[in-house]
C-alpha positions in Angstrom: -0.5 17.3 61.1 -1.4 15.1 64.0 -4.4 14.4 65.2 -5.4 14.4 68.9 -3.4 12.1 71.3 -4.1 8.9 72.4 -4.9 10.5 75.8 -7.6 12.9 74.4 -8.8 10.0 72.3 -9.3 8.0 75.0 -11.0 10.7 77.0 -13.6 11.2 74.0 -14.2 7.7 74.1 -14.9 7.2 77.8 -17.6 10.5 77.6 -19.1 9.5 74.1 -19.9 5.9 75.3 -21.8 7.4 78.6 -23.8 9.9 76.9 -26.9 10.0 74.1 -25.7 13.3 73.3 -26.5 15.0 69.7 -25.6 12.9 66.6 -25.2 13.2 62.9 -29.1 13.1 62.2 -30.0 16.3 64.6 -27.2 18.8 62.8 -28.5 21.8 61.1 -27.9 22.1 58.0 -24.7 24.5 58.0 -23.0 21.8 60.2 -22.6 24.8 62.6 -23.3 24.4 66.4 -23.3 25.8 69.4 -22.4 27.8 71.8 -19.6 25.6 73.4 -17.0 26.7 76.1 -13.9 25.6 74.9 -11.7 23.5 77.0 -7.9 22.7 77.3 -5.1 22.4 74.6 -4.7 19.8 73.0 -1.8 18.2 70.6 -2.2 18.9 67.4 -3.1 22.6 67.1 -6.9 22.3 68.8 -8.5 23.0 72.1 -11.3 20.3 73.7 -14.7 21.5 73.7 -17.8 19.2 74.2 -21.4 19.6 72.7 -24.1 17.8 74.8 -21.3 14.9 75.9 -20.1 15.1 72.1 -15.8 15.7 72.4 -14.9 18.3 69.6 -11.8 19.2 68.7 -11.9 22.7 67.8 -9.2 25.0 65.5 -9.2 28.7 65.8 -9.9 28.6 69.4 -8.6 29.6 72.6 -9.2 27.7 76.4 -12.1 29.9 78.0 -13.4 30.9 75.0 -17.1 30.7 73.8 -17.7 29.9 70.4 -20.2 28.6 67.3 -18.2 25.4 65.3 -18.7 24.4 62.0 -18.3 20.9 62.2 -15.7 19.9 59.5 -15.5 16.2 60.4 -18.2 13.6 62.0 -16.6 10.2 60.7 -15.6 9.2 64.0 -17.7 7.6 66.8 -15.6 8.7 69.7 -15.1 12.4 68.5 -15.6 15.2 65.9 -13.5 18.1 64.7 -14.5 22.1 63.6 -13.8 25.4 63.6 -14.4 27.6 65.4 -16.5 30.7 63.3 -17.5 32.7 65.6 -16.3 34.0 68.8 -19.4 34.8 71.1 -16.7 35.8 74.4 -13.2 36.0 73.5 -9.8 35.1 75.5 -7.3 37.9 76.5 -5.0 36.0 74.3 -6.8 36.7 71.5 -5.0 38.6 68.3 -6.4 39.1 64.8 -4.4 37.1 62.6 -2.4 39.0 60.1 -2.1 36.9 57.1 -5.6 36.7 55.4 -5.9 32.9 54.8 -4.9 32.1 58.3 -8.6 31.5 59.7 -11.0 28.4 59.3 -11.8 26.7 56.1 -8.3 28.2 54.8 -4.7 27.7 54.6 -3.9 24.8 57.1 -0.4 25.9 57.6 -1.1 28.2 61.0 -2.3 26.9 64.1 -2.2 29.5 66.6 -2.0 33.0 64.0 -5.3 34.2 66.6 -3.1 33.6 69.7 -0.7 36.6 70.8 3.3 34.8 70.6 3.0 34.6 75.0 -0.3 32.8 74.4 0.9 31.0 72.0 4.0 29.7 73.8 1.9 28.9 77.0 -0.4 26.9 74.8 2.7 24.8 73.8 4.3 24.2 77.0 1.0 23.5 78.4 1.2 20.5 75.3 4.5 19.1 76.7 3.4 19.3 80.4 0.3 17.1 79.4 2.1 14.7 77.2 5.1 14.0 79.3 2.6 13.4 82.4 0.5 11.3 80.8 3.0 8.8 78.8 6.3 9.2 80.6 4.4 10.1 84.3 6.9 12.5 84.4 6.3 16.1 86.2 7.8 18.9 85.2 7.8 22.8 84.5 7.9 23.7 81.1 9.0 27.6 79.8 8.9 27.8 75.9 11.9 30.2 75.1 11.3 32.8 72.2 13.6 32.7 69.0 15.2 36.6 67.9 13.4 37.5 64.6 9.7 37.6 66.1 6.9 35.3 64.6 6.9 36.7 61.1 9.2 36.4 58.0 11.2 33.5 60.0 11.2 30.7 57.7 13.7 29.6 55.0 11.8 26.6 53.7 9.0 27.1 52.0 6.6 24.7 49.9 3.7 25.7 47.9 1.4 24.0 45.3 1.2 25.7 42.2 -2.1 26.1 39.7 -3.0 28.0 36.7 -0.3 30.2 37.8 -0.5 30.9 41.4 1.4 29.3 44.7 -0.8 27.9 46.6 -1.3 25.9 50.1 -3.2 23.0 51.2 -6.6 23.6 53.2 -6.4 22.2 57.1 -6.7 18.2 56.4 -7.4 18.4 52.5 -6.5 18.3 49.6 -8.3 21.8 48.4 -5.8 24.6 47.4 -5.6 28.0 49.1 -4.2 30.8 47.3 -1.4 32.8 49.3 -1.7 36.4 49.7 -0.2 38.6 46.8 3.0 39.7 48.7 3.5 36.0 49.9 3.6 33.7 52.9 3.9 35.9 55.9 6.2 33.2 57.7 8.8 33.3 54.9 11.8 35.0 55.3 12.1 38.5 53.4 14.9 37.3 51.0 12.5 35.2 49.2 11.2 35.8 45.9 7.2 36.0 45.9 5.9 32.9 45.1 3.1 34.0 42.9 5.9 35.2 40.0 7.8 31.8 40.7 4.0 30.2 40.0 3.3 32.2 37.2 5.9 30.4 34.4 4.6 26.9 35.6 1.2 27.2 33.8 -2.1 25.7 34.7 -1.0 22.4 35.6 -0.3 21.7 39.3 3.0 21.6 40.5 5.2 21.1 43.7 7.3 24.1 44.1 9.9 24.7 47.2 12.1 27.3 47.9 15.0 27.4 50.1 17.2 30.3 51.0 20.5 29.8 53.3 21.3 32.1 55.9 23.8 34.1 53.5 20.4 35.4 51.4 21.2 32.7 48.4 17.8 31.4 47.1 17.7 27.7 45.2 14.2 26.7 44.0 12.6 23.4 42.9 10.1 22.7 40.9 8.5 19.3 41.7 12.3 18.1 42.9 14.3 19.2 39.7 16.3 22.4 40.2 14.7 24.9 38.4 17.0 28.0 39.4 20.3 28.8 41.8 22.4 25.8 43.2 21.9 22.4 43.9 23.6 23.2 47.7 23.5 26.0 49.8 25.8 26.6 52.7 24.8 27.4 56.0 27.0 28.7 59.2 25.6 27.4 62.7 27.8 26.3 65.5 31.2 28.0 64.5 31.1 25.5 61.1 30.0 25.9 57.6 27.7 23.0 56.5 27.2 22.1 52.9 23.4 21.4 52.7 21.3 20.1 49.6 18.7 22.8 48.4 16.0 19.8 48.6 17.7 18.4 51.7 16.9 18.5 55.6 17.7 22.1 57.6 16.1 23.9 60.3 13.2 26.5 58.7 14.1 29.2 61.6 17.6 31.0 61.3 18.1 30.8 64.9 17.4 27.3 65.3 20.2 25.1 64.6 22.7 27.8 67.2 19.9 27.2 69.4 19.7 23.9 69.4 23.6 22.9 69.4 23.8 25.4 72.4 21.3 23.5 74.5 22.5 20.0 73.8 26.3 21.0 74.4 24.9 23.3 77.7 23.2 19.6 78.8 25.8 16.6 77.7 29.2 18.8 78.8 30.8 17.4 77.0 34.8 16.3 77.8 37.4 16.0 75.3 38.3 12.3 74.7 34.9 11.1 74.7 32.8 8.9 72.6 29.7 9.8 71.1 26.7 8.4 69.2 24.8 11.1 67.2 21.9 9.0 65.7 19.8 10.5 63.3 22.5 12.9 62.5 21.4 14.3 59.6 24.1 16.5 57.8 26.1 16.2 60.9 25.2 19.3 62.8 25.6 17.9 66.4 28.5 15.5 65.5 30.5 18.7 64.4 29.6 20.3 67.5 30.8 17.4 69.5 33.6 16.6 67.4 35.4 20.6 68.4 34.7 19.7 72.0 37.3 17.0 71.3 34.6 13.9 71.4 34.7 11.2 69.0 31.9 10.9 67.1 29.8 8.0 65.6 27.1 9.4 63.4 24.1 7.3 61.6 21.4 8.0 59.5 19.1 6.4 57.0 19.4 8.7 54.3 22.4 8.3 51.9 23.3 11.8 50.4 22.9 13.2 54.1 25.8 10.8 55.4 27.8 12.0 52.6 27.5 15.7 53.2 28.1 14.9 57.0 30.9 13.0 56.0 32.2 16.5 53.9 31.4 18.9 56.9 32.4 17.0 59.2 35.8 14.5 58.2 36.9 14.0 62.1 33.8 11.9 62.2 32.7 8.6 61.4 29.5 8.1 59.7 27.1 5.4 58.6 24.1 5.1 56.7 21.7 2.8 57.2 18.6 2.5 59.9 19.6 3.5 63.2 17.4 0.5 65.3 20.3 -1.9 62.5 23.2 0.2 62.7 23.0 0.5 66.9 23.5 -2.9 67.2 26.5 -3.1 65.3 28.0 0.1 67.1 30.5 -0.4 70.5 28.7 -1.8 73.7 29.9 1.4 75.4 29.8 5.0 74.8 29.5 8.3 77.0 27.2 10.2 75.4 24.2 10.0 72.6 22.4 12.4 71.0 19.1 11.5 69.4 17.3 13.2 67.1 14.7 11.1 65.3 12.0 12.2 63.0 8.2 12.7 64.3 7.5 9.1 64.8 10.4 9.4 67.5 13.0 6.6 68.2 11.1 4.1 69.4 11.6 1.0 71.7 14.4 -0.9 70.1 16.7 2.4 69.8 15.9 3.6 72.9 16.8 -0.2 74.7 20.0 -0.1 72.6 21.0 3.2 73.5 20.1 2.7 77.0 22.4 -0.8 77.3 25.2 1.4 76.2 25.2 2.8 79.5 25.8 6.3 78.4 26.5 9.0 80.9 24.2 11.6 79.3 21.6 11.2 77.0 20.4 14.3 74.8 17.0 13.8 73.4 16.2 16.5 70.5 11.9 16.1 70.0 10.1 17.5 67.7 6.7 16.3 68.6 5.9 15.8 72.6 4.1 12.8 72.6 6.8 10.7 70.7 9.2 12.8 73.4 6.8 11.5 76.0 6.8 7.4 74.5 10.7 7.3 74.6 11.0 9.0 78.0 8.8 6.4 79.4 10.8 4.0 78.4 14.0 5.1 79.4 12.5 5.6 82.6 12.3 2.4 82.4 15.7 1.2 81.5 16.8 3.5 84.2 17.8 6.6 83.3 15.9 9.8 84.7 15.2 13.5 82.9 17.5 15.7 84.4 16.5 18.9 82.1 14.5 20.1 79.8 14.2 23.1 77.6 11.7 24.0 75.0 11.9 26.3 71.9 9.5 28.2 69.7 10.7 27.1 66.8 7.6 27.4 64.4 5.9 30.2 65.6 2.1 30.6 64.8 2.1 26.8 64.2 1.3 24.1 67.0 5.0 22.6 66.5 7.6 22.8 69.0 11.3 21.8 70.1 12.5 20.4 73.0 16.0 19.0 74.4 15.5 16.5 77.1 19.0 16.1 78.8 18.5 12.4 80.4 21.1 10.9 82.9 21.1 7.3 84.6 19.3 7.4 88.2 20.5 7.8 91.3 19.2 4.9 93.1 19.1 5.7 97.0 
């Protein structure tokens, strides 16, 4: 999971390096301290809090809270990290969490379970504010839009660690194993077997289990890669198409999501029939299937081999490449009218972002899983002249810090 931003690095730097403050020597012995007020958000699924001029960032908190923290990390000069373990004044936004291991010192796969969903969106948006001001300087209001389903029993990829028997999870920043409740993950999707009798065959030895269930209820599972029951693809229906989709492969986790997202990036580009497209990072083709039934012609690329060929299947009206997109860019035409990227976490980064820029593209839809890499390229298409005309943002992960946006960029109007 990510650590705090460079911004709320530097911020912990600039107040550690003024300060005497408490240090590693002065702790009590239980590493808990305390009370702090707890601060703003900040990336990663933490609030700021500070302890005599010390920055902590602090899980299972809430802004305006006041709280003890069990200190869970002092390696670093310029901050620390904890938990919060007990809540002396409480937020309104505050919810009991329902899954059991969902608190500090357990499963790290929950951010905000002790947020209510509202809280929990405002916590997000209040992310992407911060993170496109400070590294795009870029103003703008941000509404996190709710998925159907609720925040429970969404998600149709699962992984777990198995040992001596049981599905497990990893602790918050370990490598310690959590055992999942007996009825399961609450965040999978009820079509799921329970993990624990998936577990219980394996035997003591740690494995790598993952189960994936399409959208039509069919369930394939892995054991550490190799297909240890149902079929080696499952087919999923989003945007009008079917899409052939390895068991092991790439697919949104929420049932909603990939609908969601098409709509939003087709709302944004408008696309007209008769024009040309790049759809970077295009996966199994989701967007380039979208494009390509608006009657746009479609250029997909992506690094990874199998997923070209599936796009290639669900999507034959296309053209798709495999290879690194910053490579495969600058072989593509010097001019296109729109471009859809959707990169991984890192984001796209400065040589795909100048490349798609000099194509001189008349919309630009940005699909971000992580706000500060959004932030980064938005900067620098800023730069190469192109302004955000939209944005929209999705609650994709519930009760985790992740989010989605589409950034719908267009070139500026210079007055």
């Amino acid at each position: 999971m990510p650590g705090p931003s460079a911004r709320d690095e530097a911020a912990a730097r600039r107040t550690t390096s003024t300060t005497q403050g408490i240090d590693e020597a002065t702790l009590p012995a239980d590493g808990i301290v305390g009370p702090v007020e707890v601060g703003s958000v900040a990336h990663g699924g933490h609030c700021v809090a500070r302890l005599d001029g010390r920055v902590i960032f602090v899980r299972h908190a809430l802004p305006g809270e006041v709280v003890r923290v069990r200190l869970t990390d002092t390696s670093h000069a310029s901050f620390w990290r904890g938990d919060a373990v007990e809540v002396l004044q409480a937020s309104p936004g505050r919810t009991t969490p329902r899954c059991p291991v969902a608190g500090p010192g357990m499963c790290g796969g929950c951010d905000w379970q002790h947020a209510t969903p509202q809280t929990q969106r405002e916590l997000k948006a209040s992310v992407i504010r911060e993170q496109l001001a400070h590294l795009a300087g870029i103003d703008v209001d941000v509404e996190v839009e709710e998925l159907p389903g609720g925040t429970f029993g969404w998600r149709t990829r699962m992984g777990y660690v198995t040992r001596d028997g049981r599905a497990t999870m990893r602790r918050h920043r370990s490598k310690e194993l959590v055992e999942v409740p007996a009825d399961g993950c609450p965040l999978a999707i009820e079509a799921q077997p329970n993990p624990h009798a998936l577990a219980a065959p394996l035997g003591p030895d740690e494995h790598l289990l993952r189960v994936a269930t399409s959208a039509e209820g069919r369930t394939s599972v892995l054991v550490d890669g190799v297909l240890s029951s149902g079929e080696p693809e499952l087919v999923e229906h989003a945007a009008g198409r079917d899409w052939r989709v390895d068991a092991d492969g790439f697919w949104q986790g929420h049932p909603a999501a990939a609908d969601t997202l098409v709509e939003a990036v087709l709302d944004g580009l408008a696309p007209e029939a008769g024009e040309r497209a790049f759809d970077l990072y295009c996966g199994v083709g989701l967007f380039a299937g979208a494009l390509v039934d608006a009657g746009v012609q479609v250029w997909g690329v992506e690094i990874d081999k199998r997923a070209v060929e599936l796009a290639q299947a669900n999507v034959p009206q296309g053209r798709f490449t495999a290879g690194k997109v910053d490579r495969v860019v600058r072989r593509m035409p010097r001019a296109t009218d729109l471009v859809v990227l959707d990169p991984p976490r890192t984001g796209a980064g400065k040589d795909v972002i100048d490349a798609v820029a000099s194509r001189n593209p008349r919309a630009i839809a940005y699909v971000a899983c992580d706000p500060a890499a959004l932030g980064r390229d938005l900067g620098r298409l800023r730069k190469q002249g192109y302004e955000l005309e939209s944005l929209r943002s999705f609650d994709l992960f519930p009760n985790t810090h992740h989010i989605e946006c589409v950034a719908i960029c267009v070139p500026a109007v210079v007055i």
